[in-house]
C-alpha positions as CSV (number, residue, x, y, z in Angstrom):
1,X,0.0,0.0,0.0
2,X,2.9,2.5,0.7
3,X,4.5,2.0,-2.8
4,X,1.0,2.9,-4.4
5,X,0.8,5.6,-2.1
6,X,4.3,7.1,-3.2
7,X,3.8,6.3,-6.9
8,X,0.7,8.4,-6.7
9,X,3.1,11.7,-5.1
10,X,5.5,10.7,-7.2
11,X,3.0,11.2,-10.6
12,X,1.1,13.7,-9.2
13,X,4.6,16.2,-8.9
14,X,5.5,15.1,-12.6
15,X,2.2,17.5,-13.7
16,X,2.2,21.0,-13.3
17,X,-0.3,22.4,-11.1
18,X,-1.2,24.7,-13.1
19,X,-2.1,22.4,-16.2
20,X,-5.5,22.3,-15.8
21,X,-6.4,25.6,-15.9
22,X,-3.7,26.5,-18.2
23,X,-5.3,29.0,-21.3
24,X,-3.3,28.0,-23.9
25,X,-5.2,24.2,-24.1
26,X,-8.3,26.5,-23.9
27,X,-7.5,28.6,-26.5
28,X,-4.5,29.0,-28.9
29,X,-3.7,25.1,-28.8
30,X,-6.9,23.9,-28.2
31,X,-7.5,20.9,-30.4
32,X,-4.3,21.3,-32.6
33,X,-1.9,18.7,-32.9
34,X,0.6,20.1,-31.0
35,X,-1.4,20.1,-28.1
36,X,0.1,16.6,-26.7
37,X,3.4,17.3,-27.4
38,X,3.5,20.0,-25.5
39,X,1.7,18.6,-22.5
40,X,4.2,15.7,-22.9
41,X,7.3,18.3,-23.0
42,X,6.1,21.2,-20.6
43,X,3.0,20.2,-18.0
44,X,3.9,16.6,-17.5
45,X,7.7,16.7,-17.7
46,X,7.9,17.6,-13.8
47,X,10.4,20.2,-12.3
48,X,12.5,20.2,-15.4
49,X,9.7,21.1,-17.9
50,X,8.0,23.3,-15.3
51,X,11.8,25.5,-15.4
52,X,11.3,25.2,-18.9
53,X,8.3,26.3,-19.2
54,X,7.8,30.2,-20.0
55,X,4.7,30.6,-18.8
56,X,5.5,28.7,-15.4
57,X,8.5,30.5,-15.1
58,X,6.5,33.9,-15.4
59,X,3.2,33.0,-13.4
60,X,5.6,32.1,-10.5
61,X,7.4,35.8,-10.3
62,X,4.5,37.9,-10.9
63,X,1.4,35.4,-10.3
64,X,-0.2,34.8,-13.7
65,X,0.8,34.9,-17.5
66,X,-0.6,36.4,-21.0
67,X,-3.0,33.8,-22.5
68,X,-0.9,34.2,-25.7
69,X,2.7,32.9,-24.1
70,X,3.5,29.7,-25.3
71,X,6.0,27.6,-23.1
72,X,8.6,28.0,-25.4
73,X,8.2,31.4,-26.1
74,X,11.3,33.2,-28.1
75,X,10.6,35.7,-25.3
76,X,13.0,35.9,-22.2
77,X,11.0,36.0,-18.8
78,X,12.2,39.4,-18.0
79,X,10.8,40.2,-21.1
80,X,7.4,38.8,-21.1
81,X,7.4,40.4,-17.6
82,X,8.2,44.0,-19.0
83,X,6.0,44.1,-21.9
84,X,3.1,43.0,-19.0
85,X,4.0,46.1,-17.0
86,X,3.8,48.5,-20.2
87,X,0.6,47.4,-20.9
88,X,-0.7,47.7,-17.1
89,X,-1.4,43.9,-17.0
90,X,0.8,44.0,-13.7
């Protein structure tokens, strides 16, 4: 019973907390055929796809992201973060 018990923690840290919620599977991905792989690379890939992750990265220092930031933006953090505060989103 333990081991299924761990396996469960174990699994359940591998998916972003945020994946369910995420925007981009409601909108700009939504039904594409991307839409696995990035789950596969980003929101299910644990602490290594979460530090990947753009969107993670930037919901974590200033407590939510654009709805048009893809994890892999070309955008740096800082500047996804500044182009938020020009616009007042922040």
């Amino acid at each position: 019973m333990f081991v299924k018990y761990s396996n469960y923690i174990a699994m359940e840290e591998k998916i972003c907390p945020k994946t369910p919620k995420c925007p981009i599977f409601q909108g700009i991905l939504k039904g594409t055929e991307f839409t696995e792989t990035y789950k596969r690379l980003y929101c299910e890939a644990g602490e290594e796809g979460r530090n990947r992750c753009k969107r993670y990265q930037v919901a974590l220092r200033v407590g939510k992201c654009p709805d048009n930031i893809l994890p892999n933006s070309s955008k740096t953090v800082e500047e996804i973060i500044v182009t938020m505060k020009e616009k007042g989103e922040i």
